[in-house]
C-alpha positions as CSV (number, residue, x, y, z in Angstrom):
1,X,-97.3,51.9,32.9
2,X,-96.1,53.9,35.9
3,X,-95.7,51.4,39.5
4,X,-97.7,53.2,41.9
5,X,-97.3,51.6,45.5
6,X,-100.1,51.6,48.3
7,X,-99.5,52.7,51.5
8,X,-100.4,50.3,54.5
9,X,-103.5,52.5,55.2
10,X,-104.5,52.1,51.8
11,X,-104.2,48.0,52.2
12,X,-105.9,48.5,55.1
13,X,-109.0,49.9,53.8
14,X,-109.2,47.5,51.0
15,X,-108.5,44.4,53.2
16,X,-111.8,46.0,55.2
17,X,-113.9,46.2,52.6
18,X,-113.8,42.6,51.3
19,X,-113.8,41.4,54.8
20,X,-110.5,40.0,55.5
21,X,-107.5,40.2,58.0
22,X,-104.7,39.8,56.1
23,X,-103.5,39.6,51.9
24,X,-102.8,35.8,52.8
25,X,-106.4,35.2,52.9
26,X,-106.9,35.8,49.7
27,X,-105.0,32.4,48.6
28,X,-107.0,30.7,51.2
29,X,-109.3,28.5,48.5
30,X,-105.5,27.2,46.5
31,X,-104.2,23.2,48.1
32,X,-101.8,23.8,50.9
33,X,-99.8,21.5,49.3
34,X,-99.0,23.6,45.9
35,X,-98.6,26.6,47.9
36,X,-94.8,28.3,48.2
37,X,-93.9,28.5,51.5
38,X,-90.8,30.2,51.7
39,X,-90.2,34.2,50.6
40,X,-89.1,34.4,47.3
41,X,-85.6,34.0,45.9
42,X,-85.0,38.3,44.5
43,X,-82.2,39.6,45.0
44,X,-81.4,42.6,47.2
45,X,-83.3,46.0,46.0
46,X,-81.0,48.0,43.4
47,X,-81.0,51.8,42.7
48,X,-81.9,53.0,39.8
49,X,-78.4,53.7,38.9
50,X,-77.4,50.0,39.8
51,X,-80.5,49.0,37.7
52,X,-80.1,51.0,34.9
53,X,-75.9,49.5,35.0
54,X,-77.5,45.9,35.3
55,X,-79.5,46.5,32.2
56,X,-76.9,47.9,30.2
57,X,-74.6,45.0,30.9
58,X,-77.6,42.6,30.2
59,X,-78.2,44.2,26.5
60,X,-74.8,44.2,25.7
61,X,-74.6,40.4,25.6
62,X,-76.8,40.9,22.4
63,X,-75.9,40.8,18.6
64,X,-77.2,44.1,17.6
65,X,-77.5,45.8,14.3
66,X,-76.2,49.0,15.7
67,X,-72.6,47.1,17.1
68,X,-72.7,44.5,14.5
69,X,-72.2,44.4,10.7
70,X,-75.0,43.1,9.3
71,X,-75.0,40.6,6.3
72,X,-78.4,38.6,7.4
73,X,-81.6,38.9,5.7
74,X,-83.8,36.1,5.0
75,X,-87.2,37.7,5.7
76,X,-85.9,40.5,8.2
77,X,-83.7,44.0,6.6
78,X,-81.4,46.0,8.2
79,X,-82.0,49.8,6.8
80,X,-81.5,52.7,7.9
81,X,-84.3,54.4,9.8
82,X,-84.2,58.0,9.2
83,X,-85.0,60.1,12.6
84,X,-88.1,61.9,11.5
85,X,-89.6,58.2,11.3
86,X,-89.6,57.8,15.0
87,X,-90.0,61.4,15.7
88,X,-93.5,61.1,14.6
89,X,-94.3,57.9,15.6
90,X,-93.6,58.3,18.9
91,X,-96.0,61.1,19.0
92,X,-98.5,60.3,22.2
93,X,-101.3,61.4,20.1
94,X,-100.5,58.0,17.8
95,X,-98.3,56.2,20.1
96,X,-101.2,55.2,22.0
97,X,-104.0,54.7,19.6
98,X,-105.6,51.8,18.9
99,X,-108.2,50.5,16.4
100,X,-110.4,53.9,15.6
101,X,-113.7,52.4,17.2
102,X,-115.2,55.3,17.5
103,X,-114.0,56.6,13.6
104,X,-115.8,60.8,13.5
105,X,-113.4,61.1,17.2
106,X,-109.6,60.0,15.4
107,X,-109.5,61.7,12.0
108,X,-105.6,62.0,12.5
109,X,-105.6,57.9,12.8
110,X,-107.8,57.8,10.2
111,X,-106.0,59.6,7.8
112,X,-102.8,58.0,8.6
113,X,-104.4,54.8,7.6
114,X,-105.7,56.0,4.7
115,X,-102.4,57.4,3.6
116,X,-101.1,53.9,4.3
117,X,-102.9,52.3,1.8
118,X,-102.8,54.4,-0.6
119,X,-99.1,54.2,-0.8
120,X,-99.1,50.4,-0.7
121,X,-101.3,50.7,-4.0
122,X,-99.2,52.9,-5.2
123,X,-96.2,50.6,-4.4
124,X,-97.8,47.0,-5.8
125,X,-99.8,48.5,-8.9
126,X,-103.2,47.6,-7.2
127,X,-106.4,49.1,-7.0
128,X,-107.3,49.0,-2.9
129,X,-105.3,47.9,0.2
130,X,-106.6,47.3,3.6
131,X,-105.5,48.8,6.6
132,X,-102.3,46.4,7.3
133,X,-102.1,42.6,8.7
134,X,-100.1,41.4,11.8
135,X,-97.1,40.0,9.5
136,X,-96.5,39.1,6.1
137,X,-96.6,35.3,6.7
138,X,-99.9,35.9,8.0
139,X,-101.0,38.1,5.2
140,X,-100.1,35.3,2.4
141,X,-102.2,32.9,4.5
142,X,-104.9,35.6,4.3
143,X,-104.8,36.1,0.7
144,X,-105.1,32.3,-0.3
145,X,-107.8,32.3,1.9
146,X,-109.4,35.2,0.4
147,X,-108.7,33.8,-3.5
148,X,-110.5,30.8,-2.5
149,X,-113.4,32.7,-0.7
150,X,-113.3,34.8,-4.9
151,X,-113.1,31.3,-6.3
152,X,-115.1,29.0,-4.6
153,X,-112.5,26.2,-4.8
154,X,-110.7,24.2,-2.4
155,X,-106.6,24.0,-4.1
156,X,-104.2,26.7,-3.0
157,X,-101.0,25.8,-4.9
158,X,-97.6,27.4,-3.7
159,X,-94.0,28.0,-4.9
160,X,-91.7,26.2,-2.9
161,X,-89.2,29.1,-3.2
162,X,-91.5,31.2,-0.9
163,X,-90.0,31.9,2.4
164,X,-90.4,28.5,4.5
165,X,-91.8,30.2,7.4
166,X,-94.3,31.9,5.1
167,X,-95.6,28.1,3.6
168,X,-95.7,26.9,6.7
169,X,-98.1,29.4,7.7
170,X,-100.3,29.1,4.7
171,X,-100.6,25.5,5.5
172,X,-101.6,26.2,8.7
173,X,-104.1,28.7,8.0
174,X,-105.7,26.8,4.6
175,X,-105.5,22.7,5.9
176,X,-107.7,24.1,8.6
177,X,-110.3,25.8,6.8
178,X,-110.4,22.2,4.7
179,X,-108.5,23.6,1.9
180,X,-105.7,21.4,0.0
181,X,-102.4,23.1,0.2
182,X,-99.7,22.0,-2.4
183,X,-96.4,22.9,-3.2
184,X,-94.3,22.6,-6.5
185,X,-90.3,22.6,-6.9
186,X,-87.9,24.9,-8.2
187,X,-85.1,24.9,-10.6
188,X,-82.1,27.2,-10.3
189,X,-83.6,29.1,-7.8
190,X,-87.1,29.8,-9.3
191,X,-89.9,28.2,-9.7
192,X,-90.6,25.9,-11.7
193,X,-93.3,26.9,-14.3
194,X,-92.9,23.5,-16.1
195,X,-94.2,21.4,-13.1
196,X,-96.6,24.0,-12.2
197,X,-98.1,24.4,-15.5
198,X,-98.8,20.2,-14.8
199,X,-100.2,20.8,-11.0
200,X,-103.0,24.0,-12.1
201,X,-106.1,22.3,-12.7
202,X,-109.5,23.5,-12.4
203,X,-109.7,22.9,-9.2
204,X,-106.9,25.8,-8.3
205,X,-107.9,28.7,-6.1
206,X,-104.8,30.6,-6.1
207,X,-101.1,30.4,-7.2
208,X,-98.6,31.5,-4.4
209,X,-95.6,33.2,-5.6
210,X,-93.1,35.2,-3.9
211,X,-90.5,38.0,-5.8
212,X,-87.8,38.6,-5.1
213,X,-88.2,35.2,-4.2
214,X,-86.7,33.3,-1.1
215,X,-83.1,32.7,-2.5
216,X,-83.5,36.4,-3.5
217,X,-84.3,35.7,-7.3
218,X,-86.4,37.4,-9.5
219,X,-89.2,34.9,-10.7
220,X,-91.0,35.1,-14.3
221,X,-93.8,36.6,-12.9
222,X,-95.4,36.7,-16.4
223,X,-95.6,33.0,-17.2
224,X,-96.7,32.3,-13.1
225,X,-99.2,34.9,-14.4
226,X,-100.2,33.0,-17.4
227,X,-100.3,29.6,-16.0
228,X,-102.8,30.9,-13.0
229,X,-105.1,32.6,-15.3
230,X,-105.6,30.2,-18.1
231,X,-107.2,28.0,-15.3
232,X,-109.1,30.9,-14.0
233,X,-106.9,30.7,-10.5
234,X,-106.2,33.5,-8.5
235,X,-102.9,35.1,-9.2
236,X,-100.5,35.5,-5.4
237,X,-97.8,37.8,-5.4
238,X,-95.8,37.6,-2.0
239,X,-93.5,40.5,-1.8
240,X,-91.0,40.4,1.5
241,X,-88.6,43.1,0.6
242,X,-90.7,46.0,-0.6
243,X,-88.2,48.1,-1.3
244,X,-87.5,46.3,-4.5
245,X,-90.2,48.0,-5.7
246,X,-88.3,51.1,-6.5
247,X,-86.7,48.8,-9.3
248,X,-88.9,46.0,-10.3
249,X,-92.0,46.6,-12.1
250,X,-95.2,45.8,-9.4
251,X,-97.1,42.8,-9.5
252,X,-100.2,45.0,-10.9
253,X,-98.5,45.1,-13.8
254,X,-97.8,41.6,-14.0
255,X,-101.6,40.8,-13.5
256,X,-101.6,39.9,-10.0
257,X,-104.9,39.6,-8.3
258,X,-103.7,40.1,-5.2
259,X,-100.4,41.0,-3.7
260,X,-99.3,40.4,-0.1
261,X,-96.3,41.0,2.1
262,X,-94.3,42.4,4.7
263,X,-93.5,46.4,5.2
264,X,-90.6,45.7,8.1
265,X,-88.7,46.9,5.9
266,X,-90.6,50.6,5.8
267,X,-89.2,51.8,8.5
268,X,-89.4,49.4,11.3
269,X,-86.3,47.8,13.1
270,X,-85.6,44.2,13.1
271,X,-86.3,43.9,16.4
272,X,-85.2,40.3,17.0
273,X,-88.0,39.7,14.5
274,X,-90.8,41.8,15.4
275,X,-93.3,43.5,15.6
276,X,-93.8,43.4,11.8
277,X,-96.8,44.5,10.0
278,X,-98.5,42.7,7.0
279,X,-100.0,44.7,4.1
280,X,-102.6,42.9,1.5
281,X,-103.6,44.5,-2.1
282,X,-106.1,43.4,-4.6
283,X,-108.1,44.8,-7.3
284,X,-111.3,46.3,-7.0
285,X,-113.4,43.5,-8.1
286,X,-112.6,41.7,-4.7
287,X,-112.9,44.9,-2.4
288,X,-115.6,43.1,-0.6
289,X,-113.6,39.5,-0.1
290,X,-110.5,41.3,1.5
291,X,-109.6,40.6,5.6
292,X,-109.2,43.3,8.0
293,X,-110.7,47.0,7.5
294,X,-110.5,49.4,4.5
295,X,-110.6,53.6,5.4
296,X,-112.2,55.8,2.5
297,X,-112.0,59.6,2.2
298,X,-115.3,61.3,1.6
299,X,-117.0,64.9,2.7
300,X,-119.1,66.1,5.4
301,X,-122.4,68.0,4.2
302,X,-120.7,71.3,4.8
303,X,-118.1,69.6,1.8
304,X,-115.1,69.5,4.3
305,X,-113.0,66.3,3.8
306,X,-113.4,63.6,6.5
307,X,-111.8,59.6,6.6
308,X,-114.5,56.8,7.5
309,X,-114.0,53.2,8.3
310,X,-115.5,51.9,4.6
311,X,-115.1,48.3,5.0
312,X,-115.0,46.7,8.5
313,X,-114.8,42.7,7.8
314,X,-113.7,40.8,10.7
315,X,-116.0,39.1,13.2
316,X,-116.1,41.7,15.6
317,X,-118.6,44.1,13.3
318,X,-120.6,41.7,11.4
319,X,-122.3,38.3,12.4
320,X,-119.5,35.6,12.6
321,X,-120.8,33.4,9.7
322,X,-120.3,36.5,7.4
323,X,-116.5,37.7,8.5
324,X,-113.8,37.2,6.0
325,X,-111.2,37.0,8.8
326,X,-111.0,37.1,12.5
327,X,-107.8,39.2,11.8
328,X,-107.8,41.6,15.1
329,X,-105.2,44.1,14.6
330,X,-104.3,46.6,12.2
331,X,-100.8,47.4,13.3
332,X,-101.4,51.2,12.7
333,X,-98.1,51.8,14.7
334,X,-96.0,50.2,12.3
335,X,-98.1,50.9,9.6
336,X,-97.7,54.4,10.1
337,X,-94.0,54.2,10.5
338,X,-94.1,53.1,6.9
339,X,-96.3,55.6,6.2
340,X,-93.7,58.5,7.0
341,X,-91.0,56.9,6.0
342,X,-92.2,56.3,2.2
343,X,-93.4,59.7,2.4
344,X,-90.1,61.0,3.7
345,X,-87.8,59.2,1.1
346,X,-90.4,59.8,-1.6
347,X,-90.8,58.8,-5.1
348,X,-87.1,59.1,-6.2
349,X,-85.3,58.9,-2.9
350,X,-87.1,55.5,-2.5
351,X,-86.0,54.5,-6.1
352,X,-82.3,55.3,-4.9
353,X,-82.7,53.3,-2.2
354,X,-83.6,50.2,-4.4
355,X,-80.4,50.8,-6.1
356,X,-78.1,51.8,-3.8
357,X,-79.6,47.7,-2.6
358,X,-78.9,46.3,-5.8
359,X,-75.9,47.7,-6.3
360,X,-74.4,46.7,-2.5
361,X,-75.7,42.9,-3.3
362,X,-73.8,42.7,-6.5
363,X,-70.4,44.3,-5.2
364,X,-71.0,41.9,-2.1
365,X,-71.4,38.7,-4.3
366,X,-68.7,39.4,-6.7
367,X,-66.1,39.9,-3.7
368,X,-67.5,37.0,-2.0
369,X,-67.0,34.9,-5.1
370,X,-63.2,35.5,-6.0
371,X,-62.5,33.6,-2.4
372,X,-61.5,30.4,-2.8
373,X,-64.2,27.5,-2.1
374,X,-67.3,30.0,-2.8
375,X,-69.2,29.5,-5.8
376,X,-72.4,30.8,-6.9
377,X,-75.2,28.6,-5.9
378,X,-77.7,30.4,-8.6
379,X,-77.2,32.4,-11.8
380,X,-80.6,33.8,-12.2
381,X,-81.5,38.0,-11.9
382,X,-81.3,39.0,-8.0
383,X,-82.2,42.2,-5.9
384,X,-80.1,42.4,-2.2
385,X,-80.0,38.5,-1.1
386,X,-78.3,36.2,-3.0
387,X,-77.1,32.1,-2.6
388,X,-73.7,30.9,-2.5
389,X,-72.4,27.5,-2.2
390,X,-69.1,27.9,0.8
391,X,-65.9,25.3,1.7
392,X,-66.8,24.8,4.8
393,X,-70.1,24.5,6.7
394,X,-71.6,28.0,7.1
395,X,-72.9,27.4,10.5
396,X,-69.1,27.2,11.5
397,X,-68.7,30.4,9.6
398,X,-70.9,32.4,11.3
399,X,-69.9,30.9,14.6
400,X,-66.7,32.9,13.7
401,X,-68.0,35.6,11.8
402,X,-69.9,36.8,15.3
403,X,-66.7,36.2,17.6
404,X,-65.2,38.5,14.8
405,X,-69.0,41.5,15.5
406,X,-70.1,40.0,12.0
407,X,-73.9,38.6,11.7
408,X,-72.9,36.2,8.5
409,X,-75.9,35.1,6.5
410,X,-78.8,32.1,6.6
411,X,-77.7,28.4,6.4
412,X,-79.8,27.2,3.7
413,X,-79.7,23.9,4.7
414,X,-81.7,25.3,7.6
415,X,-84.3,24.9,5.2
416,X,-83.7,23.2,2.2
417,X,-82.5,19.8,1.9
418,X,-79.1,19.5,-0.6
419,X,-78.5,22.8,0.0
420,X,-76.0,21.9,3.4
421,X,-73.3,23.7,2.0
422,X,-75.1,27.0,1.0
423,X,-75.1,30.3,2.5
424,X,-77.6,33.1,1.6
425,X,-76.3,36.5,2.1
426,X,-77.7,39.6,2.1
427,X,-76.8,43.6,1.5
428,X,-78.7,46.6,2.1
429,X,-78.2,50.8,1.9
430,X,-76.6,50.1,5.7
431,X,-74.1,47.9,3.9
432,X,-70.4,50.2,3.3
433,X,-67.9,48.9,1.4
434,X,-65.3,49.0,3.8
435,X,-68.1,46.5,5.6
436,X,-68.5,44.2,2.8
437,X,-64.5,44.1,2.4
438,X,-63.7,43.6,6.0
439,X,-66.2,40.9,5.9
440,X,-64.1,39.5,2.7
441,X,-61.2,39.6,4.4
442,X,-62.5,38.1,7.6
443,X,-63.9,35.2,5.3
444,X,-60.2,34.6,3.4
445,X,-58.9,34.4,7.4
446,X,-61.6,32.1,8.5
447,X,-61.4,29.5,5.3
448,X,-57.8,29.5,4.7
């Protein structure tokens, strides 16, 4: 928003017209003792040259994707944003919209939205999608909450090997709705379906699993399947790195009931973690359980085509006591940003990309492991992140690796306890191989 000062006749006037003598009046009712006394501590005025230099100088002490190679996922991908994404985006005409309140006046919004979803179905093999959460952490918690509105019980069970940030949110969410929220373990980096086929019972709402999962593994989504359904629980697919999707089959054709996840990586920065946006399938049968707002197509009486808010959900449309969610924004922005950009790369471009992911990851994983000291943490299937086990502590590795403009991967031990040692690294489209083999060589330099 534009500054627009007011001139001393102008503070006049207003002074006037509440009846007081000076702007000091107006703090009149606040303690004298908690009052500041003294003119602030600013520095002198600066140009907009001199402030535009300060800036510049004060961004540059940043770790940025564009001046750093990247080899960090863990929730947030670097890829490559093609131009036409922000192009549009930063059109004013959806650059400033908001929720489409008033839904025959923003067709254009509406449509976008309705575009949205109807590639996200298209993307996790489900019948309907809402209109995008606020993140995918958020949108798991939304979906166990939703499998237990379906279910009418009070369990939610999830797979440790989920992103941690993700459980933690889930817990949040469920505990306080008076729902028990349990975990269960993992073996070589994927769930284990032994312990979970002990902790199902009848009293299950929903089985929380993410793939690829957390490590970056590929879990066996059809026995997670199995063991949910033969108790008559909900089946939870968490997907955080969509664009695996292009590869791996879609949790609608693993029997999901409802997948849920983040779209970050649909062409929206990092952005030191956000704004994200979180998207939530299901199939039809629970149309009228899901959070948020759904946008149909349909036609006018004249036949022409026309986008309507269908399914509005949330507290501010119906009486509290009936709202799935009090979930307030749709993200349209960012939705739409993965909107063009799914439509730009399109069916096979966006099945390149997968690869070209894949592909980066596994010439990433076998350079890292013919250094000496790295061994691989995990040997189960992975997509673009993967776990290995370093010499030295990786914290003091990435110290270096940033002195050197390298951002190395996660810690684990962050996270995980026993896992210390281990480093989880990650590879996208962005990822050259002359980056991948200076980072190998930076690695050989930094652990002797």
């Amino acid at each position: 928003m534009r500054f627009v000062v007011n001139t001393d006749k102008e503070r006049r006037e207003m002074m006037d017209s509440i009846g007081i003598g000076s702007v000091q009046e107006l703090f009149k009712d606040i303690d004298e003792e908690i009052l500041l006394k003294r003119p602030l501590n600013l520095q002198r005025p600066l140009s907009e040259q001199e402030l535009l230099e300060a800036f510049s100088e004060i961004s540059g002490k940043n770790a940025d994707t564009e001046r750093y190679k990247c080899f960090l996922g863990a929730g947030a991908y670097d890829h490559f944003i093609p131009s036409v994404v922000p192009c549009l985006v930063g059109r004013s005409e959806f650059y400033t919209a908001y929720t489409p309140y008033q839904a025959e006046a923003s067709q254009g919004m509406l449509q976008a939205i309705y575009e949205f979803q109807t590639l996200i179905c298209q993307l996790t093999g489900m019948d309907v999608c809402n209109a995008s959460l606020y993140d995918g952490a958020s949108a798991l918690a939304e979906a166990a909450i939703m499998a237990s509105n379906v279910s009418r019980r009070g369990e939610v069970i999830a797979s440790s090997t989920i992103h941690p940030e993700y459980r933690e949110v889930v817990k949040t969410y469920v505990e306080n709705r008076g729902l028990e929220f349990r975990e269960v373990g993992w073996e070589d980096g994927v769930t284990s379906v032994t312990e979970l086929a002990k902790e199902v019972s009848d009293k299950t709402s929903a089985v929380l699993v993410q793939n690829p999962n957390f490590f970056g593994n590929l879990e066996d989504l059809d026995e997670v399947g199995k063991i949910a359904h033969e108790k008559k629980a909900l089946f939870v697919v968490c997907v955080v790195e969509p664009t695996s999707l292009g590869l791996l089959k879609a949790p609608g054709e693993f029997g999901a009931d409802i997948a849920a996840g983040e779209g970050q990586s649909l062409g929206n920065s990092v952005s030191f973690g956000g704004p994200h946006l979180g998207f939530l399938a299901a199939r039809q049968e629970f149309l009228q359980k899901m959070p948020g707002r759904l946008v149909g197509m349909t036609t006018d009486t004249e036949g022409r085509r026309g986008f309507v808010m269908t399914l509005q959900a949330r507290e501010q449309h119906v009486r509290r006591e009936k709202a799935t969610s009090n979930i307030c924004s749709n993200q349209a922005l960012n939705a739409l940003a993965a909107t063009v950009y799914l439509a730009a790369l399109g069916r096979r471009g966006f099945r390149k990309l997968s690869t070209l992911n894949a592909q980066k990851a596994r010439y990433l994983r076998s350079r890292v492991l013919e250094l000496k000291g790295f061994e691989a943490r995990f040997e189960k299937p992975y997509y673009n992140e993967f776990v290995v086990r370093c010499p030295i502590d990786p914290r003091k590795i990435n110290e270096e690796l940033t002195k050197r403009s390298i951002l190395g991967g996660l810690p684990v031990g962050r996270f995980y306890r026993g896992l210390e040692d281990c480093w989880l690294l990650c590879a996208t489209e962005k990822s050259a191989r002359k980056d991948i083999d200076l980072l190998i060589e930076t690695l050989r330099g930094i652990c002797g």
